[in-house]
C-alpha positions in Angstrom: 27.2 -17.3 -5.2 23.9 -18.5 -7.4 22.6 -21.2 -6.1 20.3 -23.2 -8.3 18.2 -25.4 -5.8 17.2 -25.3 -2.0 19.2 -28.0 -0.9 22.7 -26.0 -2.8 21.1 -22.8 -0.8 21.2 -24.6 2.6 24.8 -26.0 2.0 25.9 -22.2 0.5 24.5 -21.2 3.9 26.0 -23.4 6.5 29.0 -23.6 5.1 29.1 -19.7 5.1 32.3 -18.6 7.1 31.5 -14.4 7.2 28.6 -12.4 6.7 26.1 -12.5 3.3 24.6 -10.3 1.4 21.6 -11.5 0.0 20.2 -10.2 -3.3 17.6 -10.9 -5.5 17.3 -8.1 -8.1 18.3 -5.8 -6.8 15.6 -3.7 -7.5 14.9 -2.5 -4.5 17.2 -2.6 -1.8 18.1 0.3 0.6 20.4 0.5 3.5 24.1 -0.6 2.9 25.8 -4.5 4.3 28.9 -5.7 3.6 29.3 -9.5 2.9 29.8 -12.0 0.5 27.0 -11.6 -2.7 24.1 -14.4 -2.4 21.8 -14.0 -5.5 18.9 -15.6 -5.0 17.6 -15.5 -8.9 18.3 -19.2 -10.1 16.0 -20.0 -7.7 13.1 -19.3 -10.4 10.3 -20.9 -11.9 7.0 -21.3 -11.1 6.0 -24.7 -9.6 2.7 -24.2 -9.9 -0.4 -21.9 -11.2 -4.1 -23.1 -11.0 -6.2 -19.9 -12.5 -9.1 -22.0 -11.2 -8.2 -21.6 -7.8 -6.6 -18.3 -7.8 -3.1 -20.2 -6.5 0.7 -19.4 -7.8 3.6 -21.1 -6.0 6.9 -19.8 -8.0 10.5 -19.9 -6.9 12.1 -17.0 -4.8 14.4 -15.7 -7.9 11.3 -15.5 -10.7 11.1 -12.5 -12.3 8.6 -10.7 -11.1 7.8 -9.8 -15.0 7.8 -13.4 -16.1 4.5 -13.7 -13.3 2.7 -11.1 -14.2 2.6 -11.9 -18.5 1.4 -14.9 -17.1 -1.5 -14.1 -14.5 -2.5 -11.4 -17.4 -3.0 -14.3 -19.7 -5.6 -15.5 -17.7 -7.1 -12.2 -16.3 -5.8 -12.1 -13.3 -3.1 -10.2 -11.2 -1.1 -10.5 -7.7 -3.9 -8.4 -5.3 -1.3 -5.6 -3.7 0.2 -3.5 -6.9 3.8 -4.6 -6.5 5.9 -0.8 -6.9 8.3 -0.9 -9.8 11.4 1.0 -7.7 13.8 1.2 -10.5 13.1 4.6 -11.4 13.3 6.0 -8.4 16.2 4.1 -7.0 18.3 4.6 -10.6 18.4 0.4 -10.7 18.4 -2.0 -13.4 17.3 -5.3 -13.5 14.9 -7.5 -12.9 13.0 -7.8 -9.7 12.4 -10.9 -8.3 8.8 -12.4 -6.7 11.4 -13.1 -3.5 12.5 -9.3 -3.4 8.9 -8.1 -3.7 8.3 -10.5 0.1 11.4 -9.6 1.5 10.4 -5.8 1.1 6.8 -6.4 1.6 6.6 -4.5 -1.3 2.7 -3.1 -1.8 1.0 0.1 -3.5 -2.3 2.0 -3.6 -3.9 -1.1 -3.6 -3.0 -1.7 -0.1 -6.0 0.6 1.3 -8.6 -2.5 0.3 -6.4 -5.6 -0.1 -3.7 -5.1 2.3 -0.3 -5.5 1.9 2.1 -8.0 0.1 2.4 -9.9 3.7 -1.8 -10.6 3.3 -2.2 -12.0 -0.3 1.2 -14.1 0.9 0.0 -17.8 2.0 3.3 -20.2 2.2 6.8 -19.5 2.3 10.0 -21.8 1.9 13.6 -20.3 3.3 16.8 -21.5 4.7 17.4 -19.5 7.9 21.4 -18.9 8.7 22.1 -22.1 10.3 21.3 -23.6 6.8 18.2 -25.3 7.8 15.0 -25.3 5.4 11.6 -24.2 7.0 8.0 -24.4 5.1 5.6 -22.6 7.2 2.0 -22.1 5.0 0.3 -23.9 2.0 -1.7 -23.4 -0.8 -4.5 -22.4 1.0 -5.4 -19.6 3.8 -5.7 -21.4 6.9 -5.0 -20.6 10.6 -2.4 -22.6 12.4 -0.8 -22.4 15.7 2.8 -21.4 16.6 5.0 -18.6 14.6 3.1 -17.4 11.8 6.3 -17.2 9.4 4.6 -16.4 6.6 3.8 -12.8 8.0 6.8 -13.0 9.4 9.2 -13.5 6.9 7.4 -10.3 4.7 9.1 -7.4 5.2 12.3 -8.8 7.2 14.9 -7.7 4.1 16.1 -11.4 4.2 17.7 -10.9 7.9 15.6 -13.9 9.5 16.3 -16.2 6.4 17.1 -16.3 2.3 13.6 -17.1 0.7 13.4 -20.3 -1.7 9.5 -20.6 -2.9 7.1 -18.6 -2.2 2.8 -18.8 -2.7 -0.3 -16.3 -2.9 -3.5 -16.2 -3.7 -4.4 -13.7 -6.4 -7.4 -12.0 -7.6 -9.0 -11.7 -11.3 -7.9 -8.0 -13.1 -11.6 -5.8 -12.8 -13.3 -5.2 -16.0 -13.5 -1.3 -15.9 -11.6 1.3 -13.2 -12.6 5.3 -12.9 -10.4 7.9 -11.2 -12.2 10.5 -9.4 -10.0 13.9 -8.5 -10.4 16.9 -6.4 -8.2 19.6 -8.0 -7.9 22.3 -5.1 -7.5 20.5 -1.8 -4.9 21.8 0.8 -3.4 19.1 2.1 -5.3 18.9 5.6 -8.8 18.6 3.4 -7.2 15.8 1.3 -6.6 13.7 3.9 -10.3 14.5 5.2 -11.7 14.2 1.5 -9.6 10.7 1.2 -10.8 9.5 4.6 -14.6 10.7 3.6 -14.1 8.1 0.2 -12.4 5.1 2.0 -15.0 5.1 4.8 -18.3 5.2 2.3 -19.6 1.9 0.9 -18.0 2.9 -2.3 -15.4 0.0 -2.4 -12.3 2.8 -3.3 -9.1 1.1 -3.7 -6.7 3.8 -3.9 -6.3 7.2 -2.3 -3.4 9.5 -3.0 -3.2 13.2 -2.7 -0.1 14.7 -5.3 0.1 18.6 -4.1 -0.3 20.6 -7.3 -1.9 17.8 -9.1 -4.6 16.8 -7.2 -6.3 14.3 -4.8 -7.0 11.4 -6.8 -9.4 8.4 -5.6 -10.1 4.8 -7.8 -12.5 2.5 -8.3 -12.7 -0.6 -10.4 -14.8 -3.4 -10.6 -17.4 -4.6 -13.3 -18.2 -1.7 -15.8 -22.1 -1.2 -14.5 -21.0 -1.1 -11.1 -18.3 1.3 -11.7 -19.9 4.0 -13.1 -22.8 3.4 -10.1 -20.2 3.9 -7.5 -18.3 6.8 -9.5 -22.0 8.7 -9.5 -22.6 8.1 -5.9 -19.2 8.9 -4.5 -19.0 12.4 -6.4 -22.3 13.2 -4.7 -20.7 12.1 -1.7 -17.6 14.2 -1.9 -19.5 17.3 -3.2 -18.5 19.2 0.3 -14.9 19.3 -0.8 -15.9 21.3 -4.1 -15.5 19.5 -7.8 -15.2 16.0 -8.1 -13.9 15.1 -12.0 -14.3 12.0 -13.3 -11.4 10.2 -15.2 -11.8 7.2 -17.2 -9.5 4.4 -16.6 -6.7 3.9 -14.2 -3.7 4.9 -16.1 -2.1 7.8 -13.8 -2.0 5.3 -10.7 1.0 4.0 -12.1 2.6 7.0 -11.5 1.8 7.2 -8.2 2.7 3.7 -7.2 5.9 4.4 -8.5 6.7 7.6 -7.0 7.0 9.3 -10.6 7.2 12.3 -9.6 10.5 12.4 -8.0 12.3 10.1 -10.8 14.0 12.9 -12.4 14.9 15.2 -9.0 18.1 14.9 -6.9 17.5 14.7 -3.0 17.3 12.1 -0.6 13.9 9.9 -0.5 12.3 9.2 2.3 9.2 6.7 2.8 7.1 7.7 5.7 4.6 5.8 6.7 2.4 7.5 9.8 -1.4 7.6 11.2 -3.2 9.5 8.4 -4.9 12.2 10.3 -1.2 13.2 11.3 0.1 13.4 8.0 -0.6 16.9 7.1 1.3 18.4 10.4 4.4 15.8 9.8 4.7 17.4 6.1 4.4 21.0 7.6 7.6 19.8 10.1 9.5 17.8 7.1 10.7 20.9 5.4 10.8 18.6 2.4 11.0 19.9 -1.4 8.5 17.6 -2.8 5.9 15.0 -1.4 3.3 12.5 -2.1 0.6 11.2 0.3 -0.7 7.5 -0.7 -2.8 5.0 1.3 -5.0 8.2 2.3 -2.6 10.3 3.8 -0.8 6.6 5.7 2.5 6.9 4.0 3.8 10.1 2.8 6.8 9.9 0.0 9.2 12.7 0.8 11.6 14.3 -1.5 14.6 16.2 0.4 17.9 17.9 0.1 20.7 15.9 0.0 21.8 14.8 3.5 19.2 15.6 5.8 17.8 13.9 8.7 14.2 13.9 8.4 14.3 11.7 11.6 15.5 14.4 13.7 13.3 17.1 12.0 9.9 15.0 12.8 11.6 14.4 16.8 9.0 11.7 18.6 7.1 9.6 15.4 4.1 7.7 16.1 5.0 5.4 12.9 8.2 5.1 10.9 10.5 7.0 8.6 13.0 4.7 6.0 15.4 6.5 4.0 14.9 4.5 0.5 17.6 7.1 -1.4 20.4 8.7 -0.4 23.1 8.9 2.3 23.3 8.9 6.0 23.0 7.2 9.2 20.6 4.1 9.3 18.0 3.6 6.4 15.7 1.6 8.8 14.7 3.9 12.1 16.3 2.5 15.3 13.4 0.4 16.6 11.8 1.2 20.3 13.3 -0.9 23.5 10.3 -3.3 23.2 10.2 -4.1 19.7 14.4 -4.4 19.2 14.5 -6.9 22.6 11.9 -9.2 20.3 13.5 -8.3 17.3 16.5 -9.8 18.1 15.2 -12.6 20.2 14.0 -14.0 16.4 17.2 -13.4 14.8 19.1 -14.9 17.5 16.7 -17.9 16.7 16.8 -17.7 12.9 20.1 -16.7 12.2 22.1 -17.2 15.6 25.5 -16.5 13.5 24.2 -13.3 12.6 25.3 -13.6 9.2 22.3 -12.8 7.0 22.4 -8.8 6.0 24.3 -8.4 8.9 23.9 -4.4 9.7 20.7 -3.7 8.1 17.4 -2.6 10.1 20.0 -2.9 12.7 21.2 -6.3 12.8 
């Protein structure tokens, strides 16, 4: 099933008679559910785009491609540094601007600007009674009662199939330096990383890549730039050398997990209190990993098979398998949280047909 509007989403929906699968490009998706295929990608366009106001609305199944060529154009760029998953994951395909929400998909970026759920201002969807909901607008606003927006970010299309989506963007900075510490354990990476993120230095990206080194960003206009670049070497100067690397090119490479492209093992995306990192990777056993968000989320690369769940025991924070095989890629969630949890899909998708036995539907 492709629908091509809302209103032949909503009648694909209600007239549903087992479980679906919903898919947009398949970019991205982990976990396994078994249902009838409901590709989301004729739902694409994009209904609006004022550069002026720093606005994009755009149906659920654009390609996230096709939006970026187009905010470049005009200098500007979606705020969160959406992850390109295909290498890692061995996918082909396009991904699609609805796949990017449903995943709450967000990179380096995410240490100044937040996530994709904070640059996301209005969403459209058709919940599993085949109903359409609009919750948000074209501007950031408060309102009372559920806060879909946030809401639907980061559900993997359990609470509702996304038709439209909006969100404010932000111009592309003139210049961008990279500032690395070569011969940091891991423990003084995460110190070093939390020393750059808490100056007035405005870094937008700390990563730590063991054997490479710990690798800090700024951008902004070219003056300011190499101001901050001075001042935070000076600042860092505890932790031993502090190069200085033109440009932003290499944080590609860490937003998409480049490192473990071309290695077999199961992936694991970790994402824990920063100042616990180091001990977590000491417990992991892992062959490979890669702190980002300043030691917040640690990629792990394992043998095939394991249970990095079990290895960690009691997780303040929590582990997703994003490759490989095995029991649940979403950790079972705490008493609390899974009473709520399905207390919303019993109100969003009472059937429970929507990715019906994934993050434990």
């Amino acid at each position: 099933m492709q629908p091509t509007s809302e209103a032949e989403l909503a009648d694909f929906i209600r007239s549903a008679t087992g479980p679906l699968v919903v898919r947009g490009g398949g970019t991205r998706s982990v976990g396994a559910c078994r249902g009838a295929v409901l590709e989301t990608g004729g739902l694409s366009g994009v209904a609006l785009y004022e550069p002026g106001a720093l606005t994009l609305v755009a149906g659920a199944g654009t390609s996230l491609a096709e939006v970026e060529a187009l905010l470049a154009a005009e200098g500007q760029r979606l705020p969160f540094e959406v992850p390109d998953m295909r290498g890692l994951l061995g996918r082909t395909g396009d991904s699609t601007l609805g796949g990017v929400v449903a995943a709450n998909a967000s990179g380096p970026r995410r240490v100044q600007v937040g996530a994709c759920r904070d640059s996301l201002i209005g969403v459209r969807f058709v919940d599993g009674a085949g109903t359409v909901i609009k919750n948000g607008g074209r501007v950031m606003k408060n309102v009372t009662g559920y806060d879909l927006v946030k809401l639907m970010a980061g559900s993997w299309g359990t609470l509702g199939v996304l038709s439209e989506v909006s969100f404010k963007l932000l111009p592309v900075p003139e210049a961008g330096a990279t500032l690395i510490l070569p011969d940091l354990s891991d423990a003084q990476a995460v110190q070093a990383m939390a020393a750059a993120l808490g100056s007035p230095f405005e870094v937008n990206g700390a990563a730590h890549w063991p054997g490479q080194g710990t690798f800090l960003r700024i951008e902004g206009f070219t003056a300011s730039v190499a101001y901050r670049a001075a001042q935070l070497q000076r600042h860092l100067a505890a932790f031993g050398a502090v190069e200085l690397e033109p440009g932003t090119a290499r944080w590609a490479e860490i937003r998409d997990v480049v490192p473990f492209h071309a290695r077999a093992g199961d992936v694991w995306r970790v994402a824990v209190k920063p100042s616990d990192a180091p001990e977590l990777v000491a417990r992991m056993g892992a062959e490979a990993v890669l702190y980002d968000w300043g030691g917040g989320l640690i990629w792990a690369l394992t043998a095939p098979g394991s249970d990095l769940r079990a290895r960690l025991g009691v997780l303040v924070g929590h582990a997703t398998r994003i490759r490989g095989d095995g029991p649940g890629a979403f950790a079972p969630e705490p008493p609390g949280v899974a009473a709520l949890t399905q207390g919303l899909r019993a109100k969003f998708d009472p059937r429970g047909i929507l990715n019906s036995g994934l993050m434990g539907a």
